[in-house]
Structure formats: C-alpha cells, structure tokens
TIDRENRO-392563 format. One record per residue (C-alpha): z, y negated, x negated; residue number from 0. Coordinates in steps of 0.2 Angstrom, whole numbers, plus 5000, padded with zeros to 4 digits. Each point is the difference from the previous one (the first is absolute). Layout:
     pz     py     px   seq
      Z      Y      X   NUM
...
***
This chain:
     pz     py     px   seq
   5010   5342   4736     0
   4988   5006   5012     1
   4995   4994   5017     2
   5003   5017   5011     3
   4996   4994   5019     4
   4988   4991   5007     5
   5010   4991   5012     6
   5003   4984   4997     7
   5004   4996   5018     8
   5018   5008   5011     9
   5002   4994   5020    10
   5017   5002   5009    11
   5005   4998   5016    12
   5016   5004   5001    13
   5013   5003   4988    14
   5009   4989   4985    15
   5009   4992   4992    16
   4994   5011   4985    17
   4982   5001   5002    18
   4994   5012   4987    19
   4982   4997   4988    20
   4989   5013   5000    21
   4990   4994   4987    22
   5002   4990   4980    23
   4999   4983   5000    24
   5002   4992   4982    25
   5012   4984   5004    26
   5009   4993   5017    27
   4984   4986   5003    28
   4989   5014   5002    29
   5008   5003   5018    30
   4996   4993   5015    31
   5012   5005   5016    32
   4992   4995   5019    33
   5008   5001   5015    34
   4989   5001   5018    35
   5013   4995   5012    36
   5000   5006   5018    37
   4991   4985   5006    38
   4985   5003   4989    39
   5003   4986   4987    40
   5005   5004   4981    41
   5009   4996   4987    42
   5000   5002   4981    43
   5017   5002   4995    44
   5006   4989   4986    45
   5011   5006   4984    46
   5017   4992   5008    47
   4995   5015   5017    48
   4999   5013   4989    49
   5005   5008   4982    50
   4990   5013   4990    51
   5005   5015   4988    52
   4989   5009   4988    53
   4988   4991   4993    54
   4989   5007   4987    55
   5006   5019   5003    56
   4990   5012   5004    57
   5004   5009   5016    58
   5001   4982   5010    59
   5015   4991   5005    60
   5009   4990   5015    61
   4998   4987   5011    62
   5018   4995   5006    63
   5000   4988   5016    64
   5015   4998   5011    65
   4989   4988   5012    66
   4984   5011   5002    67
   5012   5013   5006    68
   5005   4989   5014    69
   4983   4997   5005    70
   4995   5020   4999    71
   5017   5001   5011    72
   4989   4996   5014    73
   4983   5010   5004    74
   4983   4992   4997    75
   5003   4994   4983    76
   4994   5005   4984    77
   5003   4996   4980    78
   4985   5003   4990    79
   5004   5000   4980    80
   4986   4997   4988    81
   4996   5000   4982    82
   4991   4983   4998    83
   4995   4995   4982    84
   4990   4984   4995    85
   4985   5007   4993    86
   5001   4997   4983    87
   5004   5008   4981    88
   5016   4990   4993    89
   4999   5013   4983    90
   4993   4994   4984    91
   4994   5012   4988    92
   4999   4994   4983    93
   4986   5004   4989    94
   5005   5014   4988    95
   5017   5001   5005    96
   5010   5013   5003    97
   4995   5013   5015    98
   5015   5002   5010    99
   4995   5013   5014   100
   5014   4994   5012   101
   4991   4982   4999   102
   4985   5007   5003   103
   5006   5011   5015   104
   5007   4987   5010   105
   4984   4990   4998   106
   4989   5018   5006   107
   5014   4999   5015   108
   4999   4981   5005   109
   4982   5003   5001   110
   5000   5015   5009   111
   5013   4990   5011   112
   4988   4985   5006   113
   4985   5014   5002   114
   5013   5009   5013   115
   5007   4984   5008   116
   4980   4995   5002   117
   4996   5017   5010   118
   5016   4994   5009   119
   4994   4986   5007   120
   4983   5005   5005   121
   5005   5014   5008   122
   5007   4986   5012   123
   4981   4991   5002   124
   4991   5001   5013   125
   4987   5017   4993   126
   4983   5007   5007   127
   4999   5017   4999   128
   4988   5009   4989   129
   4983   5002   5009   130
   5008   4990   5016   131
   4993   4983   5006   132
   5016   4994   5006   133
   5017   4994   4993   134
   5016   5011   5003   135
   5014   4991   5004   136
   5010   5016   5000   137
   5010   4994   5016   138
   5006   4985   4993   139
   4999   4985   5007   140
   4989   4986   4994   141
   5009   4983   4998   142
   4995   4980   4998   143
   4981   5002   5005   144
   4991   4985   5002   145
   4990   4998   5017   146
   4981   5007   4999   147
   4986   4990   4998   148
   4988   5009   4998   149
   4993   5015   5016   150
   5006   5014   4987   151
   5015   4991   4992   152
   5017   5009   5007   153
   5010   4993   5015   154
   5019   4998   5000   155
   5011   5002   5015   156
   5004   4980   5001   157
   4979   5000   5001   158
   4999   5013   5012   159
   5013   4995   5013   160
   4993   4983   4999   161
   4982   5005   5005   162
   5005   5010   5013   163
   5010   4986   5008   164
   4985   4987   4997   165
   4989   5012   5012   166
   5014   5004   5015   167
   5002   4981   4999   168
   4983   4998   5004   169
   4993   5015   5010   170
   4985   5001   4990   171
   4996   5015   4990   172
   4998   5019   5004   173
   5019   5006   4996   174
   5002   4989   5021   175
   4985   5008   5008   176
   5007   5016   5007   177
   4982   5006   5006   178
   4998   5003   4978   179
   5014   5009   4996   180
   4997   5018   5002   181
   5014   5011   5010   182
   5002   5019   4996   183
   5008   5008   5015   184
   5012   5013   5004   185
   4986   5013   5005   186
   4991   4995   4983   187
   4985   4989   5009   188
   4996   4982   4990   189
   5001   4986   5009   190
   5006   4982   4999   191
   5017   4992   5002   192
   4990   4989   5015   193
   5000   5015   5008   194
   5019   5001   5005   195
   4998   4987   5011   196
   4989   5009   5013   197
   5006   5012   5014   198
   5001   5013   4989   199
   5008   4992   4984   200
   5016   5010   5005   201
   4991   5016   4997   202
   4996   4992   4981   203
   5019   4997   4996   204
   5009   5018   4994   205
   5016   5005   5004   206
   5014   5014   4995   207
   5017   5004   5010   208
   5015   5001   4988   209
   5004   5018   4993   210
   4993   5014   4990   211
   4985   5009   5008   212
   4993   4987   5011   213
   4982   4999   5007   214
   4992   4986   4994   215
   4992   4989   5014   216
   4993   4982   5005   217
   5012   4985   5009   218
   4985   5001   5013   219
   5008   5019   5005   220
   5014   4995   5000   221
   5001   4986   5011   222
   4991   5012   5012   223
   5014   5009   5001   224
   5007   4988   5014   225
   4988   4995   5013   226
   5000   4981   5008   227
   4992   4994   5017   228
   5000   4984   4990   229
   4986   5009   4990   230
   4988   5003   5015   231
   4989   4994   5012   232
   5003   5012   5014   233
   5015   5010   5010   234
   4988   5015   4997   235
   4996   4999   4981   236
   5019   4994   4997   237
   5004   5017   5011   238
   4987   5011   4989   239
   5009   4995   4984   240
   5016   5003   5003   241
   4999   5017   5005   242
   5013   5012   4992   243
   5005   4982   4988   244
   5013   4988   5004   245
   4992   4984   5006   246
   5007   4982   5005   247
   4995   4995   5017   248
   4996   4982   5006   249
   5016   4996   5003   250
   5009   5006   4988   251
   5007   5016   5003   252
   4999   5014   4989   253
   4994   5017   5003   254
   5001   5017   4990   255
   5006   5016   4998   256
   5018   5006   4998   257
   5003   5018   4994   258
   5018   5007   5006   259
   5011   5003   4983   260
   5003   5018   5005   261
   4979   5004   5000   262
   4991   5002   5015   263
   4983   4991   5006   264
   5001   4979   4998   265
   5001   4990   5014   266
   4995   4982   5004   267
   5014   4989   4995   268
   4998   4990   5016   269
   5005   5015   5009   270
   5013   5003   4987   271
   5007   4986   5005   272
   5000   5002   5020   273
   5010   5018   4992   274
   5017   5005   5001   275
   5012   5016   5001   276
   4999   5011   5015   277
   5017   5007   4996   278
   5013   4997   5011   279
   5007   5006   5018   280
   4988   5013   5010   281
   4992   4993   5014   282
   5007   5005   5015   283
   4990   5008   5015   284
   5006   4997   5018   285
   4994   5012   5014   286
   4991   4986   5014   287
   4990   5013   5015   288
   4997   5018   5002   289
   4986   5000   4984   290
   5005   4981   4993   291
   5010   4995   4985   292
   5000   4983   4991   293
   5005   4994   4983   294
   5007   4985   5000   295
   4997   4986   4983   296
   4991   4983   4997   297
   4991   5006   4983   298
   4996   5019   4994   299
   4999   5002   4981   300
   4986   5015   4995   301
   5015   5011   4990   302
   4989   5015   5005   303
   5011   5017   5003   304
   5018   4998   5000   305
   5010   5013   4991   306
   5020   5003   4993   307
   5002   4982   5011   308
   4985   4992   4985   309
   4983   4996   5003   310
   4987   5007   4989   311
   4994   4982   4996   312
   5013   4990   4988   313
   4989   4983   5008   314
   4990   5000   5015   315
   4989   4988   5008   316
   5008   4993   5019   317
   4991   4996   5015   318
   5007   4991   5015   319
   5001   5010   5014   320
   4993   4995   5018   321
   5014   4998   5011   322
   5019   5004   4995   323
   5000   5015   5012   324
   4985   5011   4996   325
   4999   5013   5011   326
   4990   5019   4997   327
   4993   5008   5015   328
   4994   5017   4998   329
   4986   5004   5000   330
   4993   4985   4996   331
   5007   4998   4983   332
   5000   5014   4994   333
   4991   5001   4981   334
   4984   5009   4993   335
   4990   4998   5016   336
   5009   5013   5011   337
   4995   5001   5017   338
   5018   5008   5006   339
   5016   5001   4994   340
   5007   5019   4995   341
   5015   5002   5008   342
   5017   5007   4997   343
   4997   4992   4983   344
   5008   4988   4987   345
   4992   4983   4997   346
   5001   4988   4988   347
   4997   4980   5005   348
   4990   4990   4989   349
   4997   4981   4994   350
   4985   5000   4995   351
   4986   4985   4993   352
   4987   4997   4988   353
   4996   4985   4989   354
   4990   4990   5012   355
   5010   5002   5016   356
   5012   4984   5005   357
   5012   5011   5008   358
   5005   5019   4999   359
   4999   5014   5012   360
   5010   5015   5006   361
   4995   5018   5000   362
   5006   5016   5002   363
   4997   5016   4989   364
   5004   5016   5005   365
   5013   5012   4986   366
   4989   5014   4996   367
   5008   5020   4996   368
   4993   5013   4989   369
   4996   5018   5005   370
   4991   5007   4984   371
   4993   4994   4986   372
   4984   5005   4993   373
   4993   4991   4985   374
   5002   4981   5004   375
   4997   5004   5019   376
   5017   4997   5012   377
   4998   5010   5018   378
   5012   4989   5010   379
   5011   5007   5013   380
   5010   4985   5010   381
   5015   4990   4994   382
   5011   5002   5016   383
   5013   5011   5006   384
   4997   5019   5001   385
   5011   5014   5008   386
   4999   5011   4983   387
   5002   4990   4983   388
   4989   5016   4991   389
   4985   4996   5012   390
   4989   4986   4998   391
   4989   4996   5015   392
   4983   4996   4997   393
   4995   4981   5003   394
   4982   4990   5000   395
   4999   4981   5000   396
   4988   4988   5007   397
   4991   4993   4988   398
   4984   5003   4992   399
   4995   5009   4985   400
   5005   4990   4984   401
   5006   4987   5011   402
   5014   5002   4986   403
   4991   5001   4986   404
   5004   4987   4985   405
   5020   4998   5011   406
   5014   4999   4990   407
   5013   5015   5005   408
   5018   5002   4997   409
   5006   5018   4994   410
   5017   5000   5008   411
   5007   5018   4993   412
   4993   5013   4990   413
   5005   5019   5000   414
   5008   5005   4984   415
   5008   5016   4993   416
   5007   5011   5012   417
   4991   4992   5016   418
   5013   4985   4997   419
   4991   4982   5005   420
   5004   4984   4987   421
   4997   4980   5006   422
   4985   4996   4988   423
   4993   4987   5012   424
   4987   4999   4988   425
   4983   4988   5006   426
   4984   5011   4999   427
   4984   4997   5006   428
   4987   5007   5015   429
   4983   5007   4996   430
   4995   5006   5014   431
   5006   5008   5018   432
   4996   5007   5016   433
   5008   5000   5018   434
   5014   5014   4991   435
   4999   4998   4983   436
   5001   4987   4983   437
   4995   5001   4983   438
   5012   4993   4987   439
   4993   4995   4983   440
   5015   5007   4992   441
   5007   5016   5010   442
   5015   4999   4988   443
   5016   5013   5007   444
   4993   4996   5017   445
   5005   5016   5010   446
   5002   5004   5019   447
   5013   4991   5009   448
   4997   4983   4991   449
   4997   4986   5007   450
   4988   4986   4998   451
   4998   4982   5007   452
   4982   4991   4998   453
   5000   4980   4997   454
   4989   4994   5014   455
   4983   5000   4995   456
   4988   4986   4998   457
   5013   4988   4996   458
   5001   4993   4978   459
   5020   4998   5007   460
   5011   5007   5010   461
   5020   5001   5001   462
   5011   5015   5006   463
   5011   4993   5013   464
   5010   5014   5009   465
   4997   5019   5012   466
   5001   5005   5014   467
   4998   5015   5012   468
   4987   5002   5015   469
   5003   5015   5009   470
   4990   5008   5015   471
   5006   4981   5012   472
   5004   4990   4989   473
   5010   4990   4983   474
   5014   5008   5002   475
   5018   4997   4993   476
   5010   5015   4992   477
   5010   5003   5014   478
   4987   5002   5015   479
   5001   5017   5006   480
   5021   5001   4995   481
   5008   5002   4984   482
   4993   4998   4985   483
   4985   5004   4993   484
   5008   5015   4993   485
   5015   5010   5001   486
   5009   5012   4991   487
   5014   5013   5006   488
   5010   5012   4986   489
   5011   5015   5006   490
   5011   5001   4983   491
   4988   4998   4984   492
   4985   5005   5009   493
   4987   4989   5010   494
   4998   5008   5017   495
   4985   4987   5008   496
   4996   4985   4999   497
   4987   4989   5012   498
   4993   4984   5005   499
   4993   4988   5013   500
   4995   5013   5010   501
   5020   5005   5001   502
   4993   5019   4998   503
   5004   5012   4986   504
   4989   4999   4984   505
   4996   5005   4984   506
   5004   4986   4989   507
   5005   5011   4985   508
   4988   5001   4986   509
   4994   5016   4994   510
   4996   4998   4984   511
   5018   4994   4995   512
   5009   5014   4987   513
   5006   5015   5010   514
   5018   4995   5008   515
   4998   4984   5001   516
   4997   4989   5015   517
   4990   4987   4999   518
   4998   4986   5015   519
   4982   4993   4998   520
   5001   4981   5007   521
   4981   4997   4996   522
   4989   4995   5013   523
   5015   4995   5012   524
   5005   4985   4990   525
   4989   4988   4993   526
   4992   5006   4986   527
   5006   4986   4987   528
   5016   5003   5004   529
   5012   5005   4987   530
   5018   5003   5008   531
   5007   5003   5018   532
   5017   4997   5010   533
   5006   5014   5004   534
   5012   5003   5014   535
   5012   5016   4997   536
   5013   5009   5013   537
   5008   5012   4998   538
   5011   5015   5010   539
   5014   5009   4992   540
   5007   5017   5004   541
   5018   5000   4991   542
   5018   4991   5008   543
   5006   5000   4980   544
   4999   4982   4995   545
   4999   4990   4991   546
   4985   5005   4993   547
   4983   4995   4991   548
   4983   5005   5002   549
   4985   4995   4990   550
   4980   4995   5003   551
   4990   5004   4986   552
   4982   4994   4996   553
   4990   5006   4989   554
   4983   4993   4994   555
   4997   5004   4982   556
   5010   5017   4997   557
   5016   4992   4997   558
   5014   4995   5014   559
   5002   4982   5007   560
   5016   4999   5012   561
   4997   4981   5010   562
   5012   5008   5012   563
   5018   5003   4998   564
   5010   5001   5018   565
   5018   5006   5002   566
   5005   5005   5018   567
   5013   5001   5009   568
   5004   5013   5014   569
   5009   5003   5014   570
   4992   5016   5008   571
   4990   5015   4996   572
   4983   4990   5002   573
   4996   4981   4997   574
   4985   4993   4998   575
   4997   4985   4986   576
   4997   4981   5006   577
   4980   4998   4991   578
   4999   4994   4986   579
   4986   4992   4989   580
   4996   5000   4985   581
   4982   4991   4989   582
   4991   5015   4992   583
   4987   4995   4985   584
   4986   5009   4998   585
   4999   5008   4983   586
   4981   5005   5002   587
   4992   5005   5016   588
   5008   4996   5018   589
   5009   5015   5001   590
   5020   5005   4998   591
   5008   5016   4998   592
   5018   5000   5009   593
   5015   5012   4997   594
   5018   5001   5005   595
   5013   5002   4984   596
   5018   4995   4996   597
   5017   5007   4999   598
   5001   5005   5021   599
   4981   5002   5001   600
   5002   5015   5010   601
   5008   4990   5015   602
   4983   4992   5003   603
   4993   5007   5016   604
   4985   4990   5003   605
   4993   4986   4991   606
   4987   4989   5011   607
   4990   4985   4991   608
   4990   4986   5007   609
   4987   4988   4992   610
   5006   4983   5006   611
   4985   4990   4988   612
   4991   5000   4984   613
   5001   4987   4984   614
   4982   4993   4997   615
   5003   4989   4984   616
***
C-alpha cells in the first residue's frame, strides 16, 4: 500500500462517539487519543476509553469513544488523535531471500510514517522564522518556564507580578514616581501623570457622553459646566462665572435656566418657581370717584393680555401688590407717558412690574381704533361712542413719538371677506408711533374698524385686569345718561332706528353688511373684549286672534339662531309683551342682525331691544 496523506494528526471538538481517521496507521498501538478538558488539563485516553477500527487499511479508520463524547458535549474541550510509532524497523530482511513487494512496502510506509509523525511534532516547537531574530510562538502560550537569571533570560508571569509587588511594597523605583511617567493628553500634548495633580489636572483627564455622535471633551469642561461660589474667592469673580451657567451659591441654592416645554425664551428657575397660572376669574373693577377706579387683590400674577377668559402666558411670575385696594386715578396712571386722558374712550387697567421691583403697579392703557391702513402704519380714530357707526372720528394721544415702540399690542378683530370682523386677539408688536398713528411689525388682516390695546410700556410684565369707559366727566357705568348703551326698535322685519346714551336717534346700522340686511354694530359701545350681551326685548302686537307665537331671530353667520320663542296671549286689539332677555354670543365681531319670523310673524307691530350688559370672559 501506499501512504496518500500527509496528516498524521485530526483535532475534534465536538462530535462522537464515532470519531473518524483520516489517515493509515498500520496497527492499534500506533494511536494515541488526547483529550484538553475545559479547565485546561489533559488526558491521554487509555485502551479501556476508547476502541479502534481499521487498522492497516488504507483510507484510515475509527476512533470509537462513548466518554470523549461526553467531554466534547460541553464547549472548550478538544480530542486530538495521533499516529505515534516507536521509532524503530521491527522487519528483517533475510539475505537472498525472497523479495516480497508487500514486505517491502510496509517498511517504505513505516518509515515514511515516523518522517511525517517527526514533522508533526516540530511543527508544535517553539520556531524562528527564516531571516527573523526572534522565536514565534504563533500565539500559543508558553508554559513551565523557569525564573530568569540572567538580564536577557525571559520573565514569567509569577516573576513579573512578584517584582512589581517587591517595588510598591517599598516605594522605591521609577514605576512610583509620577513626575517619570510620561502622560499623553486629550488635546495630544505630552506630559507626565504628576501633572494631574495640579489645578489643571482635570483638563488632562478626557471625557465622552454616552451615544453615537458625541464631541469629545476633557472632565475639566465638564465640571465647568456648573458653577460653585465654593470655587472662588470673591462675590464678583463667583458673579462673573456664572453668567448664562447654572451655578451653586454659598448656601446652597441652586440657580439656572428653565426653558418652558411648549418653547419660548428660558427663564431663571428661581422665578420659575415664584411662577404659577394666571387663569382663573377676571379681576373685577369697581367705579370709587368721578375719574377713580380700584382693583381690589393681595398678589397680581404677569399673565399678560387676557383673551377667550385665558391669559397668553400658561405660567407667569406674581408680585405682591401694595395695599389690597389699589386705586387708579386719571390722569396720573395713565401708561406710555401721556400727559392727558382722551376722552369718550375705552380703557384698559393694568398690573404691571418688572423683575426687580418688590411690588407691582397699576396703569392704564387706552383701547386704540383704526381708520385706514397703509402699509404697517395704523391712523387711529377713537375708541368711544359715536353718533354714526360708518364714521370714525379722528383721535391723537399724549404721548410721545415712539413712546410705544418695542410695546407688545393685542389685535382684537381683523376685517375679513365681505367687510365681516373675526376675534384673532392675536399679540403683535409696536415699531414705532406718533400722537395718531402705530406701526405694527405684522399688519396681518388689519383693516379699519379694528381695534387694538398696547401693554403698558416700559414694563418686562404686565397683566390685563378689566375696561372701562371715560366719557367727557367721568367713569361712567352703562346706564348714565338712560337706557342702555344701545337700543334697537323694528316696525315688522325691518329696523326703524336705533340710539344710545345720548337717547337720540342714530345710525347704528353698519353699511357694509349684504344688501337687506340689518346689521346693529355694538362696537365701540361695549367693551371691546366683549363677546356676548343681554338683551332686553319687548314687544307690541297688532292682532286680538290668540293664541299666537312670534319669533326673534339672530343671525350672525348667514344661517338662523332663534334664542327666543314667546307665545302670547291676547285680550284686545293691541298688547304689548312683558321684556324679555335673552344672552346673545358673539360669532365674530360685536354685532347682531335681528329679524322677526314665525307662524304669526305678521302680528308683530313693533319690536323695541335694550342692552342691559355685556359678557367679558
């Protein structure tokens, strides 16, 4: 036979019990089985572990070992199988005997046998590579050194460790002198490990936040992210440092920035905390002289302009307020540095403070109109009570030129399609003004007949509080002068008049309403927050059928709302209706469009309507 591989050597690691023999071996002593147990140690198996098969044939045979399976069972063993053969020639060739080719074979293969299993076995020594001045241990470890003796000899662990313990034990040596051992820091600069232990060792020491995408930085930034009055000498360098940082003070307290979860610029979290909700009830106004009125409250918190029954602000520093009664007297408190109040007006009364003040004020801003628009540039006409609804007077205020600039402003209604006004209440910005006219920094739908209110200016926070009216005497409630502040008479379905204070016929009907339709325009008569009024509604009828039912109508929108349904019952050829009132909601503008309907609408002779108060959420 011939000898066809060159291994003579097969490793498993997993596997059995039938471990195939990739290679001839000529009798069962010229195997030798090893098993590398987890732990490291081995163990040559002994012929009562294992049984073999095919010995002497040429494509190999089998190593059979229930118990080496059980060990490969487990990861981290091995079984290495190997053809060992004691180096010698056991065949005698007798001098001019017979040449038997066979005989002489297997003594070509024995031979060829050991040269292989010597190659095996050197192929496991330690080797220097060709041309190399080193030996190559080929990533095996090297076991069962003896201890060097010699400067050049090869130290073991045991050695090592031992050494290095000898010179902690005794401080002596380089490896314990910080000063030697040289320090590469974050930035690249060499220095030495000594070095940490200075002011700015921190700055030696690198450091990573967790995450993908980071920007690598030193401990020393880090750490200087929070600034402590522990760390300096003085109030003023402690105050220097911890500018736009949160710091620590001395005692204790903890100071940054909070920025709100819905955006917006971050506040100081101390003020955060003195902060709280301005929603809640409106604060009430009470008339106290001819040109007085007071607000009454122990603390004010900054909500800013008040809208839909919400302030603007969700949170809102408080400030407490002087006295419990704080009066306003015109006109003294009066906002923006105006010399004089412009009367038959709407105002507006203000809290108002700024960060470093211990209490808060009271001021009052006047409710601007529009005229025309050009550009960004509002001519004002006055916020009061007019005899024609279609004509705006011309107003001026007593301020000074861009006394308002910078001023917050809120857009109260802006003119829409068809001429028809829609509650925005949108907070814009002034840029600039004179005695008659503002500059918003975003004009938007701004149109004549809108109305604005400026936040009193010069203040970083200010609360609206409630309106009021100062006519040509006085603060005056809505019934000085008799009946409302408007009223309203209907012969049938049409609107004959309808007046106000002045208890003389007016044009209260809005022009530039769809032809047919009457529109009563309540603007400038009633607050101008406002969004609903009472109404007080009589009627006379001209029928003695009964009973019967008549129908007010409202519309708003183009479509019908019917708040009042009355059924009457008559006795004669005339009655007139006991008032009644109904709450009217402003769809858009403060304005309503009444009408008479109903299965007897014919009977209605007169309809008469009264203002008897307003809804201010």
């Amino acid at each position: 036979m011939t000898v066809s591989t060159t291994d003579s050597v097969k490793t498993y690691s997993t596997g059995g019990p039938n471990f195939p023999i990739p290679f001839r071996f000529l009798q069962n002593s010229d195997i030798e089985a090893v098993l590398v147990k987890q732990d490291g140690t081995t163990e040559t198996l002994t012929g009562a572990q294992y049984s073999l098969a095919g010995a002497g044939t040429q494509g190999g045979g089998t190593l059979i070992s229930a118990y080496a399976a059980s060990v490969l069972a487990l990861p981290g063993a091995t079984l290495t199988i190997s053809r060992v053969m004691i180096a010698v020639q056991p065949t005698d060739l007798r001098n001019q005997g017979r040449f038997l080719a066979e005989t002489h074979e297997t003594v070509f293969d024995r031979l060829t046998m050991l040269i292989q299993q010597g190659f095996a076995e050197s192929s496991r020594a330690l080797k220097r590579p060709i041309g190399a001045d080193y030996f190559d241990a080929e990533g095996w470890r090297i076991a069962n050194l003896a201890n060097p003796l010699s400067p050049q000899d090869a130290a073991t662990r045991g050695w090592a460790e031992a050494f290095i313990a000898s010179i902690l034990a005794t401080g002596q040596g380089p490896v314990n002198n910080a000063a030697n051992v040289i320090y590469a820091a974050p930035d690249g600069s060499i220095t030495v490990v000594q070095a940490m232990s200075g002011q700015a060792g921190s700055g030696l020491i690198g450091y990573s936040a967790e995450g993908p995408n980071t920007v690598p930085r030193t401990v020393q930034d880090k750490l200087r992210e929070l600034v402590s009055r522990a760390d300096y000498a003085t109030d003023a360098a402690f105050n220097a440092a911890r500018s736009g940082k949160p710091s620590i003070d001395a005692d204790g307290s903890f100071e940054a920035k909070v920025k709100p979860a819905n955006g917006g610029t971050p506040v100081q979290l101390g003020k955060f905390v003195q902060e709280e909700s301005p929603n809640g009830p409106r604060d009430m106004l009470v008339w106290a002289a001819a040109q007085t009125v007071t607000l009454s409250g122990d603390t004010w918190c900054m909500g800013g302009f008040r809208r839909f029954g919400k302030y603007v602000k969700s949170r809102a520093p408080v400030f407490k307020a002087p006295t419990f009664q704080n009066a306003m007297t015109l006109p003294d408190a009066l906002a923006h540095g105006m010399a004089s109040s412009t009367l038959n007006n709407w105002y507006a009364a203000f809290a108002v403070a700024n960060d470093a003040d211990a209490t808060a004020s009271f001021k009052v801003a006047p409710f601007l109109f529009v005229k025309s628009v050009v550009g960004s540039v509002c001519t004002l006409g006055r916020c009061g009570e007019v005899t024609d609804v279609n004509v705006i007077d011309n107003a001026t205020y007593t301020w000074a030129d861009n006394a308002l600039a910078g001023t917050d402003v809120l857009v109260l209604n802006e003119i829409f399609l068809s001429g028809t006004p829609s509650w925005t209440m949108r907070v814009a910005k002034i840029t600039a003004n004179t005695a008659g006219t503002v500059t918003l920094d975003t004009i938007g739908s701004v149109g004549p007949k809108c109305m604005l209110l400026p936040a009193p200016a010069g203040w970083q926070h200010y609360r609206y509080c409630a309106s009021f009216y100062l006519d040509t005497a006085e603060v005056r409630n809505m019934f000085d002068g008799g009946g409302g502040p408007v009223r309203c008479r209907m012969a049938g379905t049409n609107v004959v008049y309808a007046h106000g204070n002045n208890g003389t016929n007016s044009t209260y009907l809005d022009g530039v309403v769809p032809s047919g339709t009457k529109r009563i325009d309540l603007s400038r008569f009633i607050p101008p927050l406002a969004t609903g009024v009472y109404l007080q509604s009589g009627y006379q009828l001209a029928s003695s059928s009964f009973p019967m039912r008549a129908d007010m109508f409202f519309d708003m929108d183009g479509s019908i709302h019917t708040p009042e349904v009355h059924t009457f019952q008559k006795d004669s050829a005339e009655v007139n209706a006991v008032p009644l009132t109904v709450f009217l909601t402003f769809k858009g503008g403060q304005f309503y469009m009444p009408s008479t309907g109903g299965t007897n609408a014919s009977v209605i002779a007169r309809v008469s309507q009264t203002v008897t108060g307003w809804f201010e959420p």
